[in-house]
Kinemage of the C-alpha trace (Angstrom):
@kinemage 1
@onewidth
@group {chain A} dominant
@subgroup {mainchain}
@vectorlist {calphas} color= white
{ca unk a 1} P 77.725 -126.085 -137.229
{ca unk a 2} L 75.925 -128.473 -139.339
{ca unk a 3} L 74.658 -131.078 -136.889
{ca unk a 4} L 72.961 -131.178 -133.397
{ca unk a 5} L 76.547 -133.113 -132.088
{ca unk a 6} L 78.823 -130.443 -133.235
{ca unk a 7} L 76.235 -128.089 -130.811
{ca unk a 8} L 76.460 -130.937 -127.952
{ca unk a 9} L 80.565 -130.568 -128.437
{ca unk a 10} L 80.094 -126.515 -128.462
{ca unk a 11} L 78.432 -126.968 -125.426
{ca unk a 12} L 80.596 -129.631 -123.969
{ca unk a 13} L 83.609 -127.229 -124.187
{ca unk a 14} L 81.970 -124.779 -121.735
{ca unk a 15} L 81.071 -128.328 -119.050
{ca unk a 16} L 77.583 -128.317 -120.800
{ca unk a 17} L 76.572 -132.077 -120.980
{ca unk a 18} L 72.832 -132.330 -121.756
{ca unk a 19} L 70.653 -135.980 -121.793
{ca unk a 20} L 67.304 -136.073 -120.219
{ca unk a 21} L 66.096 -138.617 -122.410
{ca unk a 22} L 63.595 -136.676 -124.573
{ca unk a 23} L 65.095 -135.314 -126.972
{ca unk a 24} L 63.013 -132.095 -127.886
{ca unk a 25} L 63.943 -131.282 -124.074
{ca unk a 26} L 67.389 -131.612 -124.831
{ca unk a 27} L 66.973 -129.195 -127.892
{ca unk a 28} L 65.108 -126.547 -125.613
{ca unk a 29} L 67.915 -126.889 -122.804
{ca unk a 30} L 71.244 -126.259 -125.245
{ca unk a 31} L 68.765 -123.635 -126.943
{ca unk a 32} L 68.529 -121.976 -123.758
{ca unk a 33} L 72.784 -122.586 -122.613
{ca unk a 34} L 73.597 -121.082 -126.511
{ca unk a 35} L 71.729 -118.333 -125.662
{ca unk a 36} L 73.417 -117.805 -122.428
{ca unk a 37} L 76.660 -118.344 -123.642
{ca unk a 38} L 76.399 -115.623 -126.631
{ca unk a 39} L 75.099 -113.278 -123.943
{ca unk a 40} L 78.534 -113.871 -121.988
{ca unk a 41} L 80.413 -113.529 -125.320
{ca unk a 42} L 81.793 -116.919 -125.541
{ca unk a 43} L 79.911 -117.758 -128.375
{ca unk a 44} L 81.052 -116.014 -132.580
{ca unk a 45} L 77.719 -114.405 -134.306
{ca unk a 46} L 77.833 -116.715 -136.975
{ca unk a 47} L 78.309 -119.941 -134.463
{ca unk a 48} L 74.949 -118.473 -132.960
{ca unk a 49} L 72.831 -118.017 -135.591
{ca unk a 50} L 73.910 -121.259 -137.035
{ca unk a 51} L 73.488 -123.524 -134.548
{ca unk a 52} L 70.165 -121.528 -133.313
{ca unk a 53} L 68.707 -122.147 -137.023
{ca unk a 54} L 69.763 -126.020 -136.416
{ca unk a 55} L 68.284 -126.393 -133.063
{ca unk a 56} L 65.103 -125.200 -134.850
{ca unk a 57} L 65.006 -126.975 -137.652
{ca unk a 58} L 65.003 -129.926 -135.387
{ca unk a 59} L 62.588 -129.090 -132.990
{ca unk a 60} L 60.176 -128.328 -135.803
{ca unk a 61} L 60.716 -132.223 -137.286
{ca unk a 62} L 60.060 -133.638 -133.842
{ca unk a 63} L 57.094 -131.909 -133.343
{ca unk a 64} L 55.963 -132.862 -136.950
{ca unk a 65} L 56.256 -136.426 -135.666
{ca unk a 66} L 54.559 -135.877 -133.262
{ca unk a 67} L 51.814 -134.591 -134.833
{ca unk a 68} L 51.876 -131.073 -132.349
């Protein structure tokens, strides 16, 4: 996983579409379907961790711009 679309196509494969039009809501909502989806064992370790560390990563640069 090295972008925030291959985790929207991760997700997409399990009939997880996520918009709501803010986007660090969008990061919290496949944050909390990855998390779900490891628990159920449909998600690799490694596709986890990585795509957990990406979701993040970006969270922490919107909320930079934002000034929070």
């Amino acid at each position: 996983m090295k972008t925030v679309y291959d985790i929207q196509q991760l997700l997409k494969r399990y009939g997880t579409f996520i918009y709501t039009g803010d986007r660090l809501g969008d990061l919290e909502l496949m944050e909390m379907e990855l998390d779900e989806l490891y628990q159920l064992k449909f998600v690799q370790m490694k596709d986890y961790q990585q795509a957990k560390m990406l979701l993040k990563k970006e969270k922490r640069l919107i909320m930079d711009k934002r000034g929070e």
